[in-house]
C-alpha positions, 0 to 999 in steps of 0.5 A: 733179614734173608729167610733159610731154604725151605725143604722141597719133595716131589712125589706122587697124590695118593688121596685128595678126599680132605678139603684143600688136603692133599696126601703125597707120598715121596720115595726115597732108596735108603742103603741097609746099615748092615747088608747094604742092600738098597731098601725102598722107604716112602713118606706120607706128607699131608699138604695143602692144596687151596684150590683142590685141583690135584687128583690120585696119581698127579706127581707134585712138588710141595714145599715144606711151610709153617704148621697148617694142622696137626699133621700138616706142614708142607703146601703145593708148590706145582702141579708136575704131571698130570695122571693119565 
């Protein structure tokens, strides 16, 4: 049995204070319905980071994952680049 293609995201750690928790928020361009303007819209994901090794302003690729928590649904996949 082949499992389905789970959802990836690439965004930015903006908080690592929680255990092996980490915030990502992943920003999209979404076009205005009525002025078609190009409207900047961001998510939170909460993700799970076993090794706590992500820091504020890392970009990361996380991978969309069975229900961890209450909030928590995705997992770290890699580490893109570092902040400076």
């Amino acid at each position: 049995m082949e499992r389905n293609l789970r959802k990836e995201r690439i965004g930015v750690v903006v908080s690592n204070k929680m255990d092996k928790t980490i915030t990502v928020a992943v920003h999209r361009k979404e076009k205005h319905p009525i002025y078609g303007k190009f409207v900047n819209k961001t998510s939170k994901l909460y993700a799970q980071d076993d090794k706590n090794d992500c820091n504020i302003g890392d970009t990361v690729k996380v991978m969309e994952t069975r229900p961890l928590s209450k909030k928590k649904g995705w997992r770290l996949v890699e580490i893109i680049e570092r902040a400076k």
